[in-house]
C-alpha positions in Angstrom: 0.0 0.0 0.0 3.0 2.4 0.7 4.4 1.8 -2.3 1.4 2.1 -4.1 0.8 5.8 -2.9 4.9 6.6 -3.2 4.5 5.7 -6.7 1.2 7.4 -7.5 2.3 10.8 -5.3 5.8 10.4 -7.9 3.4 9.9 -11.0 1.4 13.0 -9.9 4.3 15.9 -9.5 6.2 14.8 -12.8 5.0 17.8 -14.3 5.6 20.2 -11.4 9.9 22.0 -11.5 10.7 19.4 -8.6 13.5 16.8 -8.9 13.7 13.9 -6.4 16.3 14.0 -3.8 17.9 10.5 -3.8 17.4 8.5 -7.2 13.8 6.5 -7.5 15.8 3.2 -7.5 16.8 4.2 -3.8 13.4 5.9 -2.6 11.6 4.9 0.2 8.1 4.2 -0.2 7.6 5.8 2.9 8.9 9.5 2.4 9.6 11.7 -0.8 12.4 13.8 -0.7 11.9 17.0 -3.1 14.1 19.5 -4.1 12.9 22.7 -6.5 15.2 22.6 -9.9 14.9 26.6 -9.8 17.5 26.9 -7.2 15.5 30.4 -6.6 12.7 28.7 -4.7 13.2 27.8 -0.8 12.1 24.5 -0.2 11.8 25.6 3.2 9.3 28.5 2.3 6.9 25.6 0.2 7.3 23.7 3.8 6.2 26.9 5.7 3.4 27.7 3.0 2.1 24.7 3.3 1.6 24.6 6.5 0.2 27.8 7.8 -1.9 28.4 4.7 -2.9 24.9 4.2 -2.5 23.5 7.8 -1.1 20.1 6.0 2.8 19.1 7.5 5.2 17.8 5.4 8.9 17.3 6.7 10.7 20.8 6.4 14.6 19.4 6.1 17.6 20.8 8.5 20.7 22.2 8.0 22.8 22.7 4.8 19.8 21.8 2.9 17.2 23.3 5.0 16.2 25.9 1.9 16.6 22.7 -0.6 14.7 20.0 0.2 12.0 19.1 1.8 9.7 15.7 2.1 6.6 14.1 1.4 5.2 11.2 3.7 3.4 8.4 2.1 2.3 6.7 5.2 -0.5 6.1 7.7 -3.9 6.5 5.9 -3.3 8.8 3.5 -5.8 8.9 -0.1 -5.5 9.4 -3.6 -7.8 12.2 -3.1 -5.6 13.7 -0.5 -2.7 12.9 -2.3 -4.3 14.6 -5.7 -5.1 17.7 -3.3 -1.0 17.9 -1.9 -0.3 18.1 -5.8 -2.0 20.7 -6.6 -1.1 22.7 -3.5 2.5 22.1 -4.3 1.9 23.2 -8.2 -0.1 26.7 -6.8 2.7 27.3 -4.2 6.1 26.8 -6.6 4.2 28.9 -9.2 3.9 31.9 -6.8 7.5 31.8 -5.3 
């Protein structure tokens, strides 16, 4: 079942300016790590957007890479509906920063 929604969460942002973190072969089906290819955006800012606007947590990363990646859990009991909805809050959000 995790895999199921890793792989259909991965499907879904294809489109979106986000490149994966670690290679797909080495991905965990539990967690997505995202980084923004426009080295402009924050990932840290989508993380804060996200969740003050949206009240949805995804996993703001620490550190050096703090405003480059961030993460997507694919765990508990998460939907495709939900899922579909963290898409397209991720494609609103990277258009406007």
């Amino acid at each position: 079942m995790k895999q199921e929604r890793a792989l259909y969460f991965r499907n879904g942002i294809k489109h979106l300016p986000l490149k994966m973190f670690v290679p797909s072969e080495y991905a965990s089906n539990c967690v997505t790590a995202l980084s923004p290819i426009n080295q402009n955006v924050n990932a840290h800012k989508i993380f804060e957007i996200i969740k003050d606007e949206y009240d949805i947590w995804i996993c703001p990363n620490g550190g050096d890479l703090a405003e480059k990646v961030f993460r997507v859990g694919h765990i508990g009991s998460i939907t495709k509906e939900e899922i579909d909805k963290g898409i397209e809050i991720l494609k609103n959000i990277i258009a406007e920063v």
